[in-house]
ROTORRO-768000 format. One record per residue (C-alpha): residue number from 1; residue in three letters; x, y, z. Coordinates in steps of 0.2 Angstrom, whole numbers, plus 5000, padded with zeros to 4 digits. Layout:
BEGIN
pos,code,xx,yy,zz
NUM,ALA,X,Y,Z
...
//
This chain:
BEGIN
pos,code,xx,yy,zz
1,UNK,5695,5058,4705
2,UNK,5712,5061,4717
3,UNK,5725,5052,4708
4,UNK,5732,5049,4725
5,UNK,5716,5042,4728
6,UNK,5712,5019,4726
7,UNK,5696,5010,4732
8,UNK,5699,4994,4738
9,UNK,5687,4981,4743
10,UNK,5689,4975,4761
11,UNK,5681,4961,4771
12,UNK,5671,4961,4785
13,UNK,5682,4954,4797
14,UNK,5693,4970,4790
15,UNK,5705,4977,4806
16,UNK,5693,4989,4815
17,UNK,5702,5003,4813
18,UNK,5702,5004,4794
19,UNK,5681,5003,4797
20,UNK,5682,5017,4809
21,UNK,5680,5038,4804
22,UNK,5674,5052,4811
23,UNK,5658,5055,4801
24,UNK,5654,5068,4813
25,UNK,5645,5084,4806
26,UNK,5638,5103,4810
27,UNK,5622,5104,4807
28,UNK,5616,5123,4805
29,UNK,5601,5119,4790
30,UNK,5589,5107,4786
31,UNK,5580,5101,4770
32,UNK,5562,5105,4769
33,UNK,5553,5094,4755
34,UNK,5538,5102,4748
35,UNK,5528,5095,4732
36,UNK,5526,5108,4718
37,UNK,5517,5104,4703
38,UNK,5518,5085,4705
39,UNK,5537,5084,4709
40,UNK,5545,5084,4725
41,UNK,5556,5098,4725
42,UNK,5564,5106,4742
43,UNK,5571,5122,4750
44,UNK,5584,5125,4763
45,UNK,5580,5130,4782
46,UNK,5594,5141,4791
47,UNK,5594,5133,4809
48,UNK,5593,5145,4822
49,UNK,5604,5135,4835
50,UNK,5617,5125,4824
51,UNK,5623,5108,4834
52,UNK,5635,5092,4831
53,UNK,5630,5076,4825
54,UNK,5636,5060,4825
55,UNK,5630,5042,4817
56,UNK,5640,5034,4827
57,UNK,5627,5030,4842
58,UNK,5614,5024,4829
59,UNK,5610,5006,4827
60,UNK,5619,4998,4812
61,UNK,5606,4991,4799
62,UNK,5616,4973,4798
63,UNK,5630,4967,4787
64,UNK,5632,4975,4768
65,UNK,5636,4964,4754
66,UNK,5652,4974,4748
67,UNK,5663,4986,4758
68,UNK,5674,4997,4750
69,UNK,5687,5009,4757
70,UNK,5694,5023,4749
71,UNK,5713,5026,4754
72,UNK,5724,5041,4750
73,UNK,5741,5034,4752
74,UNK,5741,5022,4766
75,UNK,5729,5030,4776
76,UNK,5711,5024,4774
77,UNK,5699,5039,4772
78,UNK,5681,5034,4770
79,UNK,5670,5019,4766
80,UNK,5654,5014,4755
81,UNK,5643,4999,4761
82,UNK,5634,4992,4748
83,UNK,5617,4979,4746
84,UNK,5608,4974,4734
85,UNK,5590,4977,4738
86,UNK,5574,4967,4735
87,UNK,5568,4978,4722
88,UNK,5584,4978,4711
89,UNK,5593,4992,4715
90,UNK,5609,4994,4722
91,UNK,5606,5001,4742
92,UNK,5620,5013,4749
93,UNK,5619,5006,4769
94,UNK,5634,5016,4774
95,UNK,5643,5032,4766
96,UNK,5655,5041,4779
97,UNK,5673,5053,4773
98,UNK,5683,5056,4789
99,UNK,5679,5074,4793
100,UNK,5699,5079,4789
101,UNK,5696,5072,4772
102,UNK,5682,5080,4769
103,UNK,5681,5090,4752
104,UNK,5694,5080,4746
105,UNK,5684,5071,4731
106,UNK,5681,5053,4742
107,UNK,5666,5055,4743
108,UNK,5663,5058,4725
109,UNK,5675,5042,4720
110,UNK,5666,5030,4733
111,UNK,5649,5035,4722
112,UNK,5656,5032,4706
113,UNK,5664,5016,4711
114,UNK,5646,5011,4717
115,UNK,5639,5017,4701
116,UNK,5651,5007,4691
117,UNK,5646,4992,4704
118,UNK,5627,4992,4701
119,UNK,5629,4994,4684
120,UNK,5640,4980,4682
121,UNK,5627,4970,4695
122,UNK,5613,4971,4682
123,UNK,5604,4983,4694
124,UNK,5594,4996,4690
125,UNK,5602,5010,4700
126,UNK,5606,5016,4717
127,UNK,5595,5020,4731
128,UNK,5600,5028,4747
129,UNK,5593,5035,4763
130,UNK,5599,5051,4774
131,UNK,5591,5064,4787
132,UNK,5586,5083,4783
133,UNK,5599,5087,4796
134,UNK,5613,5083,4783
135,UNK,5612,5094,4770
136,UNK,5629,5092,4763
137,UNK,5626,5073,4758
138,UNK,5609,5079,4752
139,UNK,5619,5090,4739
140,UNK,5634,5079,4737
141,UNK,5620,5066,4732
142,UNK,5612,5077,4719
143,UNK,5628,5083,4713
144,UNK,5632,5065,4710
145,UNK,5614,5062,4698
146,UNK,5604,5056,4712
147,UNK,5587,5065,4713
148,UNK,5574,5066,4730
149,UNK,5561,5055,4726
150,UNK,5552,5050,4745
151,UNK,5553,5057,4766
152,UNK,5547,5049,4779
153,UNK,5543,5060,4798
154,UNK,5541,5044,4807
155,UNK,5557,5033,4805
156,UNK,5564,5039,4817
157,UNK,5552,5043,4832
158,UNK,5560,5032,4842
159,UNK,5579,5037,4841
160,UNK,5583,5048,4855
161,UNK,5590,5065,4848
162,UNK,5584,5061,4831
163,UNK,5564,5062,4833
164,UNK,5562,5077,4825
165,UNK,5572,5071,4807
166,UNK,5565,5066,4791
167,UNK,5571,5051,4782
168,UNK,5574,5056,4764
169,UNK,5576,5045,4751
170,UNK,5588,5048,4736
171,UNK,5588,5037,4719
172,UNK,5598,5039,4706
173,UNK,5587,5027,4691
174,UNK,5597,5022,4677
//
């Protein structure tokens, strides 16, 4: 981790400002899952037409029980929403690095902080949820232990610009 770099836990009511990045992102591949042999295993797709993407006109899934910022310096650089979910895991509702930080190992700290937090919740693991459109998380997340264990192609039929996604779902067991 970034010397330079702390985690901090912040409240809800946290100034909006430290909440707010740009989590903006180039999409120019998707993940493709395919079962082999029994496992779920996937390839990437090259896109032909490569496009922006933003969560940022997505609806928020509600409040998180922990929110943690990652700061390098004074400046607050990314966050990690966590909950814990029904089925004893640790659930990752929110991961977002400001797109100039990008790179910068936050991303990577904020995970190992929410590892260190299951853990010391007595949870089981982590679980989390992203889109085929973001390959980079998909291999930030794999790079980080967590291991592509579901997709769905209908979560998001209804969201206009995102029909087309799958939902991939990403645990990391320990």
């Amino acid at each position: 981790m970034n010397s330079m770099l702390r985690i901090i836990t912040v409240s809800h009511e946290a100034p909006e400002a430290a909440l707010q990045f740009d989590g903006s992102f180039r999409v120019s591949q998707r993940l493709v899952p395919s079962l082999q042999d029994g496992r779920l295993g996937y390839r990437i797709q090259a896109l032909e037409q490569a496009y922006e993407k933003s969560y940022a006109d997505e609806p928020d899934d509600g409040p998180s029980d922990l929110i943690r910022l990652a700061y390098s310096g004074e400046q607050a650089i990314g966050r990690i929403d966590l909950s814990r979910g029904w089925n004893g895991l640790a659930v990752i509702d929110n991961l977002v690095v400001d797109r100039a930080w990008r790179r910068s190992g936050a991303a990577t700290a904020l995970i190992s902080d929410a590892v260190a937090w299951a853990r010391a919740e007595g949870l089981a693991g982590l679980m989390l949820e992203t889109q085929d459109s973001n390959v980079a998380a998909c291999r930030l997340y794999e790079r980080c232990g967590f291991v592509l264990m579901g997709f769905d192609g209908g979560l998001y039929r209804a969201l206009p610009g995102a029909a087309d996604e799958l939902a991939l779902f990403w645990y990391r067991l320990f």
